[in-house]
N, C-alpha and C positions, 0 to 999 in steps of 0.2 A: 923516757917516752921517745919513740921514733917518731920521724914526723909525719904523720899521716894521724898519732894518737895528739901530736903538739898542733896541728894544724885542727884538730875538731875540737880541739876544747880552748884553741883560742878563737875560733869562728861562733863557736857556742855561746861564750859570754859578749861576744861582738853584736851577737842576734837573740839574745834572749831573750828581751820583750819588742822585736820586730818582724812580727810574723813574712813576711814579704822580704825583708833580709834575710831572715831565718830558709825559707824557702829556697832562694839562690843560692844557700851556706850550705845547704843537703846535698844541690844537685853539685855544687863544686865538688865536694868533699868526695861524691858518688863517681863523680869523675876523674878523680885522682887515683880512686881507687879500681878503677875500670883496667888502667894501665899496669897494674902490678898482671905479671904473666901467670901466677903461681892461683889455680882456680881455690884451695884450699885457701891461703891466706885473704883474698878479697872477700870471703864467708867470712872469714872472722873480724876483717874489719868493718862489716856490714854490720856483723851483731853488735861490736863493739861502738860505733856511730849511732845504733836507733837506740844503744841506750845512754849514750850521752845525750845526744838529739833528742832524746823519749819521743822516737816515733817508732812504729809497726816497721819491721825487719821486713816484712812483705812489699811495703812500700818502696824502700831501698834495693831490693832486688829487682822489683819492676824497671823502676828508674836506672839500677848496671842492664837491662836488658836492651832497654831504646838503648839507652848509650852503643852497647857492642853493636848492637844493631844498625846503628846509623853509618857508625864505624867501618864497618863490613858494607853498607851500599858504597861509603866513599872509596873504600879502596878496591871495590870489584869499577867501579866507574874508573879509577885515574888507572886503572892496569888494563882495561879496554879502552883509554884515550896512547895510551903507549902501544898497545900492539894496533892499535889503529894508524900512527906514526910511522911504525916501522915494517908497515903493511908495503907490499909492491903492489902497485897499480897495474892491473893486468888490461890489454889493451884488447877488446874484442876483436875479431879479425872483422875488418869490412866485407862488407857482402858486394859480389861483383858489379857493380854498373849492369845493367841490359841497355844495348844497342838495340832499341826499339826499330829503328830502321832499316839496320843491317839485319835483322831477322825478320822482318817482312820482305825485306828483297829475296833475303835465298830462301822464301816461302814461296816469291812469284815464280822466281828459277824453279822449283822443285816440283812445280805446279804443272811447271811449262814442260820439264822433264817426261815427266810421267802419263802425263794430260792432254799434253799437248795439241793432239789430233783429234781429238772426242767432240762429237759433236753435241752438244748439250741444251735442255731448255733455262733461258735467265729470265729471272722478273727482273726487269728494271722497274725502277721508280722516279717517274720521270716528273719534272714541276709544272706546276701550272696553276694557273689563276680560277679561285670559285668563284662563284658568286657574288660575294661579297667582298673578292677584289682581294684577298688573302692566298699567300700563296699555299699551297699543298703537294702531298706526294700522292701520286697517283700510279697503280701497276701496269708494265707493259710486257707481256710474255715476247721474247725476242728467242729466236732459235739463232747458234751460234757455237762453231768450234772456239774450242777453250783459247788455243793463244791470239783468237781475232780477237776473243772479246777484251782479251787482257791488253793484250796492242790500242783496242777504238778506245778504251777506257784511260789506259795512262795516255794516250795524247791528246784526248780530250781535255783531260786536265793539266796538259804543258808537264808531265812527270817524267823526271829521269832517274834511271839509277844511281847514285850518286857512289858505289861503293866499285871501281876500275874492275877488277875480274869478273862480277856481277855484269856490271854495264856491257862489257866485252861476250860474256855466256851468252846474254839476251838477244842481243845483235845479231849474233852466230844462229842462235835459237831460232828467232823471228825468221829468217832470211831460207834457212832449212825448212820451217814447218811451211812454209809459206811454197817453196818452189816444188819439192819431193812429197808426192801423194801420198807415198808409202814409206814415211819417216820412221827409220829403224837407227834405233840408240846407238847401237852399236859403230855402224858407218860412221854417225857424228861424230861419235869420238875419237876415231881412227884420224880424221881431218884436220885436231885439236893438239898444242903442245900438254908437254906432260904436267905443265904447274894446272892449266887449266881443266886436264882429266882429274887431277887430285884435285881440285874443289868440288868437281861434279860426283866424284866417288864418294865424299863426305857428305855433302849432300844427299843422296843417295842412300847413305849406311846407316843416316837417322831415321830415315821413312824403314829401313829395312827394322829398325827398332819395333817399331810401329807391329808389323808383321809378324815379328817372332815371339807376341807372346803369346802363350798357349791361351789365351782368354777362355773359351769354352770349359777349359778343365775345372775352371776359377767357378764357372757360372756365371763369368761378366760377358755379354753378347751386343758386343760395341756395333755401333754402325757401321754396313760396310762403307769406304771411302768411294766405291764407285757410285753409291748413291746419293754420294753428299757431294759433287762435284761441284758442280753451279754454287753453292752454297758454300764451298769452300772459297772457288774463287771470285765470289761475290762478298763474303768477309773482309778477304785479306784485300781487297784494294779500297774496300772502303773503310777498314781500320790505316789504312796506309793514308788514304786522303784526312781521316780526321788527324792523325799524327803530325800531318805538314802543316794542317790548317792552326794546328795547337801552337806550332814550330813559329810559324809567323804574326801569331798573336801575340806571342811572347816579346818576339823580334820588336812587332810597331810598340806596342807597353813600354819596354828598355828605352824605345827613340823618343818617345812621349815625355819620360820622367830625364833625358840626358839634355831636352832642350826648351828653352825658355821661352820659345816663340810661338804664336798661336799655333796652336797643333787638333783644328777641327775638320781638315781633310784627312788626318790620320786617326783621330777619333771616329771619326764616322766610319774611314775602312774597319778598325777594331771593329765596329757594332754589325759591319756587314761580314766579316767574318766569323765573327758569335753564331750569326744567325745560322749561316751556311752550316757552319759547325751544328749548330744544333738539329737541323735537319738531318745532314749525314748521322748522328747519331740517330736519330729516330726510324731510319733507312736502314743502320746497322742492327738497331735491335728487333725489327721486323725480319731482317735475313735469318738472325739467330733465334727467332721464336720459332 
């Protein structure tokens, strides 16, 4: 006897009047025989087992079947826990930062560029008290060339450029649209170093993006930009104001949580800031309706 025939006929009389031994004596035996590689020979020790065992040969091939089967999920699972191992971790590339601020600036600059002398109609939305002692925004039609309005507006709100070339174009800008009636690009630049003509050129070469594309061909019939002036520069300084207002809510929060001491004059600025905040948004999503 080999032993696969010495192992089931000594399991056999070990379990022959214990059905519940006999039972784990089958599946052993069925497992034993799972492992011979040779598909011909495990049929024959199969037939050879159900008639020692005197059970149905069907049963026992059911029973080699979960077996392999079980078999084949473990080792499809430990051969995807290895190539899991010796996987490289591929590092997504990060997506760039947006300097929210620095692209509002060279938005006001590019504004101012191009804009600069137009005299245009603005709704302001100015506050004021109802009725009921709340405050509210309320419209005021104000006629206004573009870089006065841009100038009453950042100084109203204490706003500076904060980005040196920017601040420096502005200055330059202001100072120009302001004394020469007939403010011609050109001239400006001529009066300008050449670090500061290459920002104004870059500047410049985006909006010419703007322009070159065939839109019409497309069937898309975008707004023209001289009709959306007011509206342009009534966005970008009130996305610029909520931007700082965010800037400094952040700010008092940080000083809030780094110190231990009563902190209900800077709670309360936090709340009056919120509010303002929430105003200028409600002022920006009426420009943009």
């Amino acid at each position: 006897k080999d032993f696969i025939q010495f192992k089931t006929s000594l399991l056999a009389e070990e379990a022959a009047n214990d059905p519940i031994k006999k039972a784990d004596t089958i599946r052993d035996i069925v497992n034993s025989i799972s492992k011979i590689p040779d598909r011909i020979k495990r049929e024959i020790y199969i037939q050879q087992c159900a008639a020692m065992m005197n059970i149905s040969e069907e049963v026992l091939f059911n029973t080699l079947a979960q077996i392999s089967r079980k078999e084949n999920t473990e080792a499809r699972k430990q051969e995807r826990k290895q190539q899991k191992a010796f996987e490289v971790v591929r590092e997504h590339p990060k997506e760039a930062k947006v300097d929210v601020q620095f692209e509002l600036e060279r938005k006001i600059i590019e504004i101012l560029l191009l804009y600069g002398k137009e005299e245009q109609q603005f709704e302001d939305l100015v506050l004021k008290e109802n009725e009921e002692g709340e405050l509210v925004l309320e419209p005021e039609r104000v006629e206004a060339k573009v870089y006065e309005k841009i100038y009453l507006d950042l100084q109203e709100d204490e706003i500076e450029l904060t980005h040196d070339q920017f601040k420096i174009i502005y200055y330059k800008l202001m100072e120009s649209l302001n004394e020469k009636e007939d403010f011609q690009l050109s001239a400006f630049l001529n009066d300008l170093d050449q670090e500061l003509v290459n920002n104004i050129s870059s500047i410049l070469m985006e909006e010419e993006k703007y322009n070159l594309h065939n839109w019409e061909r497309k069937d898309i019939y975008p707004k023209e930009k001289s009709g959306t002036i007011a509206q342009l520069v009534s966005e970008t300084i009130l996305t610029l104001r909520c931007y700082l207002i965010k800037k400094r809510i952040y700010s008092l929060q940080q000083n809030t949580e780094e110190e231990s001491e009563d902190n209900n004059e800077v709670l309360e600025e936090i709340v009056n800031y919120l509010q303002l905040n929430k105003l200028l948004n409600n002022k920006l999503n009426r420009v943009l309706s």
